[in-house]
C-alpha positions as CSV (number, residue, x, y, z in Angstrom):
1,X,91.2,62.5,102.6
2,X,89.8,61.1,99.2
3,X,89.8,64.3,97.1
4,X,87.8,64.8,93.4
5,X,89.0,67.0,91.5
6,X,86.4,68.4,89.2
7,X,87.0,70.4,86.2
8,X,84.8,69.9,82.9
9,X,86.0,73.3,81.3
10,X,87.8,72.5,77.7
11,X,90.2,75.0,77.6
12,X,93.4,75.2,78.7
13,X,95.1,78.6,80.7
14,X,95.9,79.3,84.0
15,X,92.6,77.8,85.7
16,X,93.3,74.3,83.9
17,X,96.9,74.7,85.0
18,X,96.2,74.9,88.1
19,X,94.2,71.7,88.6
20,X,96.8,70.0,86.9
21,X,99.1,71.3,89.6
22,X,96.4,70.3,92.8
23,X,95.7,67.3,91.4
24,X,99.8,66.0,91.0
25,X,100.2,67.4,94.4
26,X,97.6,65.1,96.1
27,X,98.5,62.4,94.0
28,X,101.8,62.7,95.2
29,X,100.6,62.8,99.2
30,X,99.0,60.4,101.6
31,X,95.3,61.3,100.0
32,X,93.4,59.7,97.5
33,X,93.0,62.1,94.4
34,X,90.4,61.7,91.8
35,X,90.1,63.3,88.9
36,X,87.1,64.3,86.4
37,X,87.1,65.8,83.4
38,X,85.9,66.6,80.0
39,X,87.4,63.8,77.8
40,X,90.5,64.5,74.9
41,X,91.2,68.1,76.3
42,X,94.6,69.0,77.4
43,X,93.9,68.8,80.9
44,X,93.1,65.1,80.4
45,X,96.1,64.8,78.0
46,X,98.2,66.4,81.0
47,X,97.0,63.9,83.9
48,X,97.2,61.3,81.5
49,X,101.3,62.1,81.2
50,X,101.9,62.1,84.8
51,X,100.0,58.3,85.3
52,X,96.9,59.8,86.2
53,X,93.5,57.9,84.9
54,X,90.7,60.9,85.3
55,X,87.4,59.9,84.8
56,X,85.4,61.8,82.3
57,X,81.6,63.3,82.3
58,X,79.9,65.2,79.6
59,X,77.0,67.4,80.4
60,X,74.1,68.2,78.1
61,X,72.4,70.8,80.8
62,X,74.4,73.4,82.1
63,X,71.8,74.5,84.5
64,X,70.1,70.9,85.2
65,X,72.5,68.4,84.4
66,X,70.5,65.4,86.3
67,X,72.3,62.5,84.4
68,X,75.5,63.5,84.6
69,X,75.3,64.9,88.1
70,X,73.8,61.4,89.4
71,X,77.1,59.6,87.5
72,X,79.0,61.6,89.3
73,X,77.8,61.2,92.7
74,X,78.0,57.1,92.1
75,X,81.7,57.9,91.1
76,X,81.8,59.6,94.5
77,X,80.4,56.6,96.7
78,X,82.2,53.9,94.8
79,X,85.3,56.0,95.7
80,X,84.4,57.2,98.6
81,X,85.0,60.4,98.5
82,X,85.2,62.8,101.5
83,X,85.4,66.4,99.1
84,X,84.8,68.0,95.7
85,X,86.9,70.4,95.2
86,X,85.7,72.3,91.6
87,X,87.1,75.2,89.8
88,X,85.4,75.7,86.9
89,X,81.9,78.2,87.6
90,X,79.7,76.5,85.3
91,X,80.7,73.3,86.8
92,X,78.6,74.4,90.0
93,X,75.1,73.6,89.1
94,X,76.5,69.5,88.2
95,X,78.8,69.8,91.6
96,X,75.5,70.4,93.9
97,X,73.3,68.3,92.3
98,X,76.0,65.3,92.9
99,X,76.6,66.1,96.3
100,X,72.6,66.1,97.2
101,X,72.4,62.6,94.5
102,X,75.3,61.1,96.6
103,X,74.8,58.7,99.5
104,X,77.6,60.1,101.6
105,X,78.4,63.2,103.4
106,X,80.5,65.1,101.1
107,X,82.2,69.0,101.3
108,X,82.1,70.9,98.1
109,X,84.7,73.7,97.9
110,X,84.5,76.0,95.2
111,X,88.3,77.7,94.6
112,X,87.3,80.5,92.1
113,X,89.7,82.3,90.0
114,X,87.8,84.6,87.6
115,X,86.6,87.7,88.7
116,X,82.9,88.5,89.8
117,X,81.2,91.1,88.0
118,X,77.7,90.6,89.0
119,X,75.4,90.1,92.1
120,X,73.5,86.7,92.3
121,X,71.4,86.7,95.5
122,X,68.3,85.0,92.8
123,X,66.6,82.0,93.9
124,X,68.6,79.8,91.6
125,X,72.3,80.9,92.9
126,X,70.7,81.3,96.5
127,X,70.2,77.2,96.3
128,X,73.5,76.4,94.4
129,X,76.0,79.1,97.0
130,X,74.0,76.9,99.8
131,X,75.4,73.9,99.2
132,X,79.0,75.1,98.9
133,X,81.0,75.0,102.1
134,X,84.1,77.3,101.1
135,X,84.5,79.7,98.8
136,X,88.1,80.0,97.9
137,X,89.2,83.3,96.1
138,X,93.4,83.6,95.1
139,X,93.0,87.6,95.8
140,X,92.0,90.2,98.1
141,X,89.7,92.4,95.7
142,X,88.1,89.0,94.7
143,X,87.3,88.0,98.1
144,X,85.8,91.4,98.4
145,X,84.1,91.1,95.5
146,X,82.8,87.5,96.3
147,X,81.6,88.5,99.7
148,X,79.3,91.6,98.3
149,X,77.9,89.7,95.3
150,X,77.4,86.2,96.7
151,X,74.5,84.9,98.9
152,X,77.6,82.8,101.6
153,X,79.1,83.9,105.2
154,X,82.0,86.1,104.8
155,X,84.0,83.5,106.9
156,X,82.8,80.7,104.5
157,X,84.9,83.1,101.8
158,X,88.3,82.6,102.0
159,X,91.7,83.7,100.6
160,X,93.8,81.8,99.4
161,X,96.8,83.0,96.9
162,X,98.3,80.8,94.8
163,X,101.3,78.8,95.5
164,X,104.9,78.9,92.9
165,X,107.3,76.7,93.4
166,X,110.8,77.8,93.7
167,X,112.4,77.2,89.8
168,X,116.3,77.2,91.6
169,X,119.2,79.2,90.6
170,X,119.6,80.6,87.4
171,X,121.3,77.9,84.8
172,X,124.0,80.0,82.9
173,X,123.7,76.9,79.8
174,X,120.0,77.3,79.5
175,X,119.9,81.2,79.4
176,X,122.8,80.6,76.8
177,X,120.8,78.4,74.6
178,X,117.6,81.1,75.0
179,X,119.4,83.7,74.5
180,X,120.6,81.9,71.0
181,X,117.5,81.0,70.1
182,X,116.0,84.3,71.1
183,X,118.6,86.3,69.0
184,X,119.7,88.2,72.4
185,X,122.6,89.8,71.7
186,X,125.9,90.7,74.0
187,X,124.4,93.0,76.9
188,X,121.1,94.1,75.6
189,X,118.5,95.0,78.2
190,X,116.5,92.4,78.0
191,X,112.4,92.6,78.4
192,X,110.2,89.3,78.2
193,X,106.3,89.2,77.8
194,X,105.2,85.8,78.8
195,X,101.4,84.3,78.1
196,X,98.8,84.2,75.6
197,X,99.1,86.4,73.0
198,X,95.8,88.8,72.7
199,X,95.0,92.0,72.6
200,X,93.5,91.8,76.2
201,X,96.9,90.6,77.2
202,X,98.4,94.4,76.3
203,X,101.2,93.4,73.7
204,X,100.9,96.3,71.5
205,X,101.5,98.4,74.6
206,X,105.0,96.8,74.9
207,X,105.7,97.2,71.1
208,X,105.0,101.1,71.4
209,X,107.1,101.3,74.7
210,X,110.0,99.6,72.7
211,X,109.4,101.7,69.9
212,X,109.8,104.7,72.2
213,X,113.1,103.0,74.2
214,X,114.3,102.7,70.4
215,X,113.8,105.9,69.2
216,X,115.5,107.4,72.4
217,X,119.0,104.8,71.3
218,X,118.4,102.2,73.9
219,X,119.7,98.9,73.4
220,X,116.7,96.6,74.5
221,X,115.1,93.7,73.1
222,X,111.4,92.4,73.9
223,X,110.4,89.0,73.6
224,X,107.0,87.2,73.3
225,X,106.4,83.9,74.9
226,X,103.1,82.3,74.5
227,X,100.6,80.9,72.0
228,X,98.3,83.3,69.9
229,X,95.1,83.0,70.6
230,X,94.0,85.2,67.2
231,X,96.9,85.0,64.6
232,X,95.8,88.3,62.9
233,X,96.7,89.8,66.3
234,X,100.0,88.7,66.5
235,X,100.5,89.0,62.5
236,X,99.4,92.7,63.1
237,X,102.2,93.1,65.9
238,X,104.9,92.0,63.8
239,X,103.8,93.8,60.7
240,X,104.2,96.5,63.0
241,X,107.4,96.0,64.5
242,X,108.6,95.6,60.9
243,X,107.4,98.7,59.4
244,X,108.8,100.8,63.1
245,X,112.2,99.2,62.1
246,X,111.8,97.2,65.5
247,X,112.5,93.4,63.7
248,X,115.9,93.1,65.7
249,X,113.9,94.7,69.5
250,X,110.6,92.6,69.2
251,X,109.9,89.3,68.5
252,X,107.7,86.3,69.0
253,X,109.1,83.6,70.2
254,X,106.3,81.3,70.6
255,X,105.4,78.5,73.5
256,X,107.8,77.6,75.8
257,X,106.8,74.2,77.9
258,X,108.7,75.1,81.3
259,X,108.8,79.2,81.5
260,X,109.8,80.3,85.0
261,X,112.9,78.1,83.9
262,X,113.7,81.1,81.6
263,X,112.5,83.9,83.3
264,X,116.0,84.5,85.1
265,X,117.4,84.8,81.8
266,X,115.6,88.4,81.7
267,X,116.6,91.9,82.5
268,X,113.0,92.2,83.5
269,X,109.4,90.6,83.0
270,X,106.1,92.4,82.1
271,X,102.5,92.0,82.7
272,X,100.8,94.1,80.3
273,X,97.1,93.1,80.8
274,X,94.6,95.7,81.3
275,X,92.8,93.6,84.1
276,X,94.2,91.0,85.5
277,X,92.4,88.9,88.2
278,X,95.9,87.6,89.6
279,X,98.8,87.7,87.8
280,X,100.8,84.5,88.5
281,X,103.5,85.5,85.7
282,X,105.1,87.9,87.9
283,X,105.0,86.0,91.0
284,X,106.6,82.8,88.6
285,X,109.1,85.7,87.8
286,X,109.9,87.2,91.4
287,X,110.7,83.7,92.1
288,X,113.2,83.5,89.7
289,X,114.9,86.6,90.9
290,X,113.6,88.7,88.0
291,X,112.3,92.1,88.4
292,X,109.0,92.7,87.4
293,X,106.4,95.1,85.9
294,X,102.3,95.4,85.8
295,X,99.8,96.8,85.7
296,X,97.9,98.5,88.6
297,X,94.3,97.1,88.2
298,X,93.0,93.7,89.3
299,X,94.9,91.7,91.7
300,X,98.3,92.7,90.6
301,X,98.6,95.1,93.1
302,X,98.5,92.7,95.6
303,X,101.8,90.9,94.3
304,X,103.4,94.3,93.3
305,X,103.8,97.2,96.1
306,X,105.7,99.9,93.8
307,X,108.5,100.9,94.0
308,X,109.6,97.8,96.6
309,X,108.5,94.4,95.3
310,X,108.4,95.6,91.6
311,X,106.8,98.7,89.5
312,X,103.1,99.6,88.5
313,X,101.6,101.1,85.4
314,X,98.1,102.5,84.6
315,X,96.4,100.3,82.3
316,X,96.3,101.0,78.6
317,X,99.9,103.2,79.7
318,X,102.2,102.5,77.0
319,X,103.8,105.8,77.9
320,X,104.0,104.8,81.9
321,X,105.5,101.5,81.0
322,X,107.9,102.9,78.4
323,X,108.9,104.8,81.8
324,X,109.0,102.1,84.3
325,X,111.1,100.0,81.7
326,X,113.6,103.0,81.0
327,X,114.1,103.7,84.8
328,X,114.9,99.7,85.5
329,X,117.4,99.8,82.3
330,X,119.3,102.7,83.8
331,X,119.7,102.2,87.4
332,X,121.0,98.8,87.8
333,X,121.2,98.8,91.1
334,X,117.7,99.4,91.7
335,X,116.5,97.0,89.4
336,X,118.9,94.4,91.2
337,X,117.4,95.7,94.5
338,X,114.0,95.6,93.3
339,X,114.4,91.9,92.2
340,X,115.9,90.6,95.5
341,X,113.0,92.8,97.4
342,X,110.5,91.1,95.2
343,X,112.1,87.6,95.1
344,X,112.2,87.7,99.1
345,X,108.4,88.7,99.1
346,X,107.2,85.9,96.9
347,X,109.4,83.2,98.1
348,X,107.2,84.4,101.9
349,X,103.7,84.8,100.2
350,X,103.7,82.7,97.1
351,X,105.4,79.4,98.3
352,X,104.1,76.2,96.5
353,X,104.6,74.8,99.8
354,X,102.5,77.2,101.8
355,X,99.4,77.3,99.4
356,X,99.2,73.4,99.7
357,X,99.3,73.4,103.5
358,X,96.7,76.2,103.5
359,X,94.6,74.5,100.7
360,X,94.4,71.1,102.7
361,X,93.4,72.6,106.0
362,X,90.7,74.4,103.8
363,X,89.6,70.9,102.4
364,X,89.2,69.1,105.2
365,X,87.1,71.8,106.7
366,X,89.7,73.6,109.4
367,X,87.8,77.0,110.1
368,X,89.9,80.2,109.6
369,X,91.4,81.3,112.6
């Protein structure tokens, strides 16, 4: 197949990750992968490292973008390409418009990662959801969701989780080195928070669990890893942390560029958001043979079945995490249980190598069976 990978969205989280990730994958494979995207983003900076050349597009008209939609679909019969595969949601409008402009057939599948919180069965989203040939949703509720609010066949919905790849053993030297640079001392329980850091992202619920934990005498230490998205958030934390007497049991230890290859290095991992469409954190985590905690909204769930593959907390819960967290510190040998359970599960359900079979039968058109 000769594959375009389309994503004009300037930001850079999970959903640019993840193209990233498709597009080295075809790259590496017997199909022809092209990439376009919005110029000087990290995205493009990303492709760029691995010896990718993505094309780029800029689009003045969200809703009508005729000139850049008709540049795209020359792109697409110079190149020849067989299937657009976009992520981004306002990249549909310039994704339809192409594939009509274009002079050859072409399949556009949509692979949708953001939850659906309206209907849109109006004329406008009637003639763009036409035009798309497979919907691809990365959880159950969303597929739900997708086949109530959109104007496709259910069968044309698909799931399709996403795919980890497995991150090896645990290195004792780079654990070492973490744990240095951390300031994890000699056989503290350790707890580690890993992705943007915002207030939709729950860290303040971790900071008052630990502030419970402490006050109770436990020896535990919670970590941070991620960028701040608003500084006076994470300023506010660690004000916080300082005036609780907590400097030595919470931290921030900023980005880390590979972190499933420290996620072993943890007693257990969190995911504190109060609604998270997926949750790949935890799956990146189970993985790594980590136990794991989140939080029972969204498609979390899905990864976590309580009590077996890891444990649940209600949203907003600092009180039910402070719990989950003091029960995994204190019986070791369910935590160790609960961490084989879930590494077995996601090493099954969450294979790199299963998603990319799935998602290549998906875009060459295979019909569910």
């Amino acid at each position: 197949m000769k594959i375009l990978e389309l994503c004009l969205s300037r930001g850079f989280g999970g959903l640019e990750l993840y193209v990233d990730k498709v597009a080295r994958h075809f790259a590496s494979t017997a199909h022809d992968c092209l990439a376009v995207v919005y110029p000087d983003t990290l995205l493009d900076k990303r492709l760029r490292e691995a010896g990718s050349v993505p094309h780029y597009l800029r689009v003045r008209n969200r809703h009508l973008p005729l000139l850049a939609a008709r540049k795209l679909a020359k792109l697409i019969d110079a190149n020849g390409i067989d299937v657009i595969h976009m992520h981004w949601g306002k990249d549909l409008p310039l994704a339809v418009l192409a594939r009509r402009f274009a002079r050859r057939p072409v399949r556009l599948i949509y692979t949708r990662q953001m939850a659906i919180t309206r209907p849109k069965f109006d004329v406008f989203h009637r003639f763009l959801y036409r035009h798309v040939d497979s919907y691809v949703c990365i959880t159950r509720k969303l597929q739900e969701d997708a086949r109530g609010f959109l104007p496709m066949p259910a069968e044309d919905v698909r799931l399709l989780y996403y795919g980890v790849a497995d991150p090896g053993p645990v290195d004792a030297e780079t654990c070492r080195r973490f744990a240095a640079e951390a300031g994890f001392d000699e056989g503290v329980f350790r707890i580690g928070l890993f992705g943007r850091i915002e207030h939709g992202k729950g860290q303040h619920l971790l900071l008052e669990a630990v502030d419970t934990l402490n006050r109770e005498g436990r020896d535990i230490k919670a970590v941070l890893i991620g960028h701040p998205m608003t500084q006076a958030y994470l300023d506010k934390l660690l004000q916080s942390a300082r005036e609780r007497g907590l400097e030595k049991h919470f931290s921030h230890y900023g980005f880390h560029d590979n972190p499933q290859s420290i996620m072993g290095c943890f007693d257990v991992v969190v995911l504190a958001t109060y609604a998270e469409t997926f949750g790949l954190v935890l799956i990146e985590a189970m993985r790594a043979g980590t136990a794991v905690v989140g939080t029972n909204a969204g498609g979390v769930p899905e990864i976590i079945r309580d009590g077996e593959t890891g444990l649940l907390f209600e949203p907003g819960d600092a009180a039910g995490l402070a719990a989950a967290l003091r029960r995994l510190q204190e019986d070791v040998a369910f935590r160790e249980a609960l961490a084989a359970q879930g590494k077995a599960f996601a090493d099954t359900q969450f294979s790199e190598e299963r998603h990319f079979v799935e998602l290549e039968k998906i875009l060459a058109g295979e019909k569910q069976g």
